[in-house]
N, C-alpha and C positions, 0 to 999 in steps of 0.2 A: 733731443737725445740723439746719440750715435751709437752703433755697433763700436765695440773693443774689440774687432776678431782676433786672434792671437796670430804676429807674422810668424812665417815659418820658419824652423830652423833655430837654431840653440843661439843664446845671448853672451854678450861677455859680461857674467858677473862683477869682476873686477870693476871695468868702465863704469857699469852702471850705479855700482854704488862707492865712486870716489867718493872722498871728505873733497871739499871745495878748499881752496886755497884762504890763508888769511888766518883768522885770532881761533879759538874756541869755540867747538865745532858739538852742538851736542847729539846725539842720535841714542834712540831706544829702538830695542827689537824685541816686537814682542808676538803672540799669535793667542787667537781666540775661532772661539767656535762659531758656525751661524747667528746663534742667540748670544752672544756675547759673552760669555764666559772665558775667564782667561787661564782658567785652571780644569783638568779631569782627573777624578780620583786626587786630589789635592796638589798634585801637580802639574806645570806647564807640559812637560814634556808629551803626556799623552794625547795630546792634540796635532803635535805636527806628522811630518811624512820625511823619508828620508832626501827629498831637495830639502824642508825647514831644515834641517840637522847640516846638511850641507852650509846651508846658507849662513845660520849660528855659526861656525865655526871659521868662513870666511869673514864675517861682519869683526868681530875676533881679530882675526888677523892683520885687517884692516886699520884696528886701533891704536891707540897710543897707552890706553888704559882704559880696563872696565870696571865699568861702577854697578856694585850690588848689594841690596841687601842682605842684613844679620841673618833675617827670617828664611827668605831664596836661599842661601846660603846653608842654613841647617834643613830645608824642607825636600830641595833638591838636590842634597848629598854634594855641592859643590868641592872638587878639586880644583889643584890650582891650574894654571892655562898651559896647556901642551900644545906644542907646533903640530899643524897639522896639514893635514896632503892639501894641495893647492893652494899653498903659502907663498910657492917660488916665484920671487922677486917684491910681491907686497910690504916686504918688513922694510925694503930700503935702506939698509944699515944700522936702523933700531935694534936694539935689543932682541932675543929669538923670538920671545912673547912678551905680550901686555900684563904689566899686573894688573891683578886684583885690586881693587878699590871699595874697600866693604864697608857699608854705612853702618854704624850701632852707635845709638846713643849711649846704651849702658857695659858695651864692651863684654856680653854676657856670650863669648866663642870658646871653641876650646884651641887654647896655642901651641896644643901640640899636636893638633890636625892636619895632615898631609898640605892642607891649602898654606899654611906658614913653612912648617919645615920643607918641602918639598917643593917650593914655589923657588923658579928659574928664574923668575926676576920677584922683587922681593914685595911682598903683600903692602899695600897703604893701608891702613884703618882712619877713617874720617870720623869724628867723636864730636865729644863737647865738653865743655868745663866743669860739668855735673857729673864729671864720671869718676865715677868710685876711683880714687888715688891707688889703691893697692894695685886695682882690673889694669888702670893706664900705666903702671910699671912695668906690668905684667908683658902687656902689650907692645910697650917699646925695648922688649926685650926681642921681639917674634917678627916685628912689620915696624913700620915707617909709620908715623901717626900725627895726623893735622889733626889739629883742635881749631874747631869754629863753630861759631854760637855757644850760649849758657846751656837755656836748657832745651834748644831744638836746633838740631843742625843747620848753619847759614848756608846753603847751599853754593849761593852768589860766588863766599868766603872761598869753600873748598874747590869750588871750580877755580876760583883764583891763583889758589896756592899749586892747584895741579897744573895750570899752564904755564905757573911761573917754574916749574920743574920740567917744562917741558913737554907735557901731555897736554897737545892740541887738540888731537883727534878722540873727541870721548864717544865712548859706545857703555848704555846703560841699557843693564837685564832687565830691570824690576828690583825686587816686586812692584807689585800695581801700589803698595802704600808707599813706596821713593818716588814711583815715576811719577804717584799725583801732585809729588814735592817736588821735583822737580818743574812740572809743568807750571804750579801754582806759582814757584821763583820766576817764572816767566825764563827759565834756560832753555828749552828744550827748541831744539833747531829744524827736527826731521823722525817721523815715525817711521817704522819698517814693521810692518802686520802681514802677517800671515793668516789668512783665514780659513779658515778649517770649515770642511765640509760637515760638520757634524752640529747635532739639535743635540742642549744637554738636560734643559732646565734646572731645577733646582735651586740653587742662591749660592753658588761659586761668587767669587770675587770676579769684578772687569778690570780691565788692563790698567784702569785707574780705580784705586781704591783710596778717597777723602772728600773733603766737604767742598761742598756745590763751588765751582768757580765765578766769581762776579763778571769776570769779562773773557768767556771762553776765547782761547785762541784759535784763528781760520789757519787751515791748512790748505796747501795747493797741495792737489795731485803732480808726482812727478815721473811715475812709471804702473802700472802693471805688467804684472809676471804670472805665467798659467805653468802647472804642473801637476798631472791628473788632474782632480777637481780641486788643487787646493790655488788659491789667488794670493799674489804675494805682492803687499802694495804700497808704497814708499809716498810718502807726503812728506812735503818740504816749507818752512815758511824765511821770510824772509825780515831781516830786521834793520 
């Protein structure tokens, strides 16, 4: 074992959390408490600190598109993505913001939710072929809408289709039931964990929420970050 002492002196967030050059890039940000918990009072948000919030918002900025859950989506009041202070020069010429990228199978949003009509760049919905014919009218009246998979989202699929429109750079919210779909597809490139100083108990959900992996994936540490007592920790694997 070795001490992690924290070096002195403020980091360049940017630097540190570039997308690597090259095909489709996946990244989740997510934060949890001492005991694991990835939710307080039924939301993520109660667990971070104002560097997490910071850090959300540049992760954000970062992307080319972010992908989230129906449920994250109705639970934590999601609007759509607004530019935000410490952007300058990260978009590179992209578009002002990232859109939305909202997983549902059943297309059960409301479309006339500030996140559609008020979205700066225009919402994707990722679906599937079992989705009610009226809901996906509905839909691609509102947002941009891949269909992949019957009757459970091909992940592989829509990640394909997003990078063939150009969205390298993916950055995924949650919930912990995408991101265990996502992992289980074997996508996921890099976690960014926030860990919160706080003991919650009780039986919240963890940052992964699905059935036991056969062949969990190894992750390399690639950095820690100290901010009062919260730790913010970026693992990366390689494929």
């Amino acid at each position: 074992m070795r001490s992690l002492s924290p070096e002195p002196g403020d980091v360049d967030l940017v630097e540190r959390y570039a997308y690597p050059p090259g095909g489709a890039w996946m990244r989740a940000n997510m934060v949890a408490s001492l005991d694991g918990a990835a939710q307080r009072d039924a939301r993520s948000g109660g667990l971070g600190n104002a560097a997490d919030r910071h850090l959300f918002l540049l992760l954000r900025g970062l992307a080319d598109v972010v992908v989230v859950g129906a449920g994250t989506v109705r639970t934590e009041g999601y609007g759509p993505v607004k530019p935000s202070e410490g952007w300058d020069g990260v978009r590179g010429g992209r578009s002002p913001v990232p859109p939305l990228a909202i997983v549902s199978r059943t297309l059960d949003l409301d479309f006339d939710a500030p996140v559609f009509t008020e979205a700066k760049a225009r919402t994707i919905l990722l679906t599937t072929a079992t989705a009610d014919p009226a809901r996906l009218e509905m839909a691609r009246a509102r947002a941009d809408v891949i269909v992949a998979g019957r009757d459970t989202l091909d992940f592989a699929a829509a990640v394909g289709e997003l990078e063939a429109r150009g969205h390298r750079r993916l950055l995924c919210e949650g919930g912990p039931g995408v991101l265990a779909q996502v992992v289980a597809a074997g996508l996921l490139d890099e976690l960014c964990l926030t860990l919160s100083p706080l003991l919650l108990a009780g039986h919240p959900a963890r940052i992964l929420d699905g059935p036991p992996l056969h062949v969990p994936p190894e992750l390399t540490l690639a950095h820690t970050l100290q901010d009062e007592d919260f730790l913010f920790l970026r693992y990366t694997r390689s494929r």
